[in-house]
C-alpha positions, 0 to 999 in steps of 0.5 A: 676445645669444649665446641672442637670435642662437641664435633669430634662426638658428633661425627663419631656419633653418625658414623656409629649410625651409618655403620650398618648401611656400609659393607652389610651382605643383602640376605633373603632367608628362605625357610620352613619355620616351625617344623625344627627351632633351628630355623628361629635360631637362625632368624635371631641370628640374622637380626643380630648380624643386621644390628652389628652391620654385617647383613641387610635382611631383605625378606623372608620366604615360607616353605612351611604353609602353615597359616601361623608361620608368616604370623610367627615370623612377623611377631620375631621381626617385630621384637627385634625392631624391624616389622616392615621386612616382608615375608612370602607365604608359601604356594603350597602345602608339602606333606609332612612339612607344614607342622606346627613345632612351636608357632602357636604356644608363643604367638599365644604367650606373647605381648599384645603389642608383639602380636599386632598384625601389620596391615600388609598381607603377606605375599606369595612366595616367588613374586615376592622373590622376584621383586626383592631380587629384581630391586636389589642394586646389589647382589643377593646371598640366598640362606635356604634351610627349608625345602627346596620348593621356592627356589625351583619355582623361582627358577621356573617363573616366566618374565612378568611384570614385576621383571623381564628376565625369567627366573632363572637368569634373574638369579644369575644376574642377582645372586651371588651365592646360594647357603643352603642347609641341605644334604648329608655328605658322609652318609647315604641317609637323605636328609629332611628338606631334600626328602620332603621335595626331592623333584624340586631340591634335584632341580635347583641343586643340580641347575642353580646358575650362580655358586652354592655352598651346602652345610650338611645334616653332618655339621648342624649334627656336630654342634648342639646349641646348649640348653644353658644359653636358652636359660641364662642368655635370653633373661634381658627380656621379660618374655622373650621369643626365641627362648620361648619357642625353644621351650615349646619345643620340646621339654627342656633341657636339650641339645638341639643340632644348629643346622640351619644356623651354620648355614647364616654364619657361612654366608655372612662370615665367610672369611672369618675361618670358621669353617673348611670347604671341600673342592669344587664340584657338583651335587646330585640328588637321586630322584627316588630316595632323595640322597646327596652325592658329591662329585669334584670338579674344577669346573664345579660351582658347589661345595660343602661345608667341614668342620676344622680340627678343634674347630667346634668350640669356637662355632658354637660360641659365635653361634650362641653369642649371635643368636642371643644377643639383645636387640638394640635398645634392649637389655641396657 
């Protein structure tokens, strides 16, 4: 009996181990860390799907050229245990979108051991892209919440060396969906990263050849993340990241709205109910105010995501569990 019950844990052991490589949704997070904190939110959040998993995150792109953001992101990849995810730097600078919000106070605050550079440099954005979409066996969800601009370049790339379709087709062939954090769909106010590039948010919007599913300005608007959660739910560690940039970001206490969190949630949980979607249809994108517009369509591979009646309670506490909870190892 005692050798019989040493197999049984054993095997119940390896497959408590193995359980992340199984069903785990490949995820490339394309984002402008450090104009908003939502955006560190939801990398946290990412890194909590991937120790329960639920996704594998491939890599993360830069929309935000600001020389500490791949710094920043490589110091939260690392407190979570995973410094070798790659991360692409942007190609250029937009204006008004490379601001520091909260990236220097925290890379200055942290553990030594947190801030020590890898030796890879990061790579350019789109190459890195292509590469990470061209290796993949599977195909890839695309969670952006920042500009447009990588993804328009994405789509423009030629046939290179890293692979021989352009990049249009390679991400038709390797994307299965694109969770965009972009638009507003109850009100002709353009929303921030589709104003910021509106030639490039018009070009993959409009001309993105797989599915994409946008949460609006109106959603992340309708769920704070609580100020509590920041105070009380990160204290497992002495110095923490993500309550720290919430901290510099602006004084404390405050509310701030979850949009690009709703996007990770969306894309990972799918059919856990948390959200409506609209029909089908298609998204436009006026190329002079950069406001959004939705038009159904049977034959339309966009939607939209809704809030479900009473649903708000029970998003928010998925939100702030994920975004929170420990790392592996951690608060044990």
């Amino acid at each position: 009996m005692p050798r019989f019950t040493s197999i049984v844990l054993a095997t119940s052991l390896a497959l408590f181990l193995l359980a992340p490589c199984f069903g785990a949704v490949p995820v490339i997070f394309d984002t402008d860390m450090g104009n908003d904190i939502d955006d560190a939110l939801a990398l946290a959040m990412l890194h909590s799907l991937e120790s329960r998993g639920e996704c594998k995150l491939l890599g993360v792109t830069l929309t935000n050229a600001h020389p500490d953001a791949a710094r920043y992101i490589r110091m939260v990849n690392r407190f979570y245990g995973r410094p070798e995810i790659p991360v692409g730097v942007a190609s250029r600078t937009i204006p008004e979108g490379d601001r520091d919000g909260f990236l220097s106070k925290p890379l200055a605050a942290a553990p030594i051991a947190l801030r020590k550079e890898t030796r890879i440099a990061p790579e350019p954005a789109v190459p890195l892209l292509r590469r990470l979409l061209a290796e993949s066996t599977e195909k890839v969800v695309i969670v952006q919440v920042g500009f447009s601009t990588n993804l328009a370049a994405l789509l423009e790339s030629k046939a290179d060396a890293i692979s021989d379709l352009d990049g249009g087709e390679l991400a038709r062939r390797k994307v299965s969906l694109l969770s965009a954090m972009a638009g507003n769909f109850v009100e002709t106010t353009p929303e921030y990263n589709v104003k910021l590039d509106i030639p490039a948010a018009k070009r993959v919007f409009e001309t993105w050849p797989t599915p994409v599913l946008f949460s609006g300005f109106e959603i992340g608007r309708a769920l704070p993340y609580p100020a509590v959660s920041i105070e009380r739910d990160f204290s497992y560690a002495p110095w923490h990241p993500i309550a720290a940039s919430y901290r510099a970001y602006a004084r404390m206490p405050y509310d701030r709205p979850t949009w690009d969190l709703t996007s990770v949630l969306a894309a990972v949980r799918p059919d856990r109910g948390y959200f409506l979607r609209s029909e089908p249809g298609d998204v436009t994108v006026d190329a002079r105010t950069g406001s959004t517009s939705f038009t159904p369509g049977e034959r339309g591979t966009r939607r939209y995501l809704r809030l479900p009646p009473n649903g708000v309670a029970r998003i928010l506490e998925a939100l702030t569990l994920l975004a929170s909870e420990p790392p592996r190892g951690r608060g044990e």
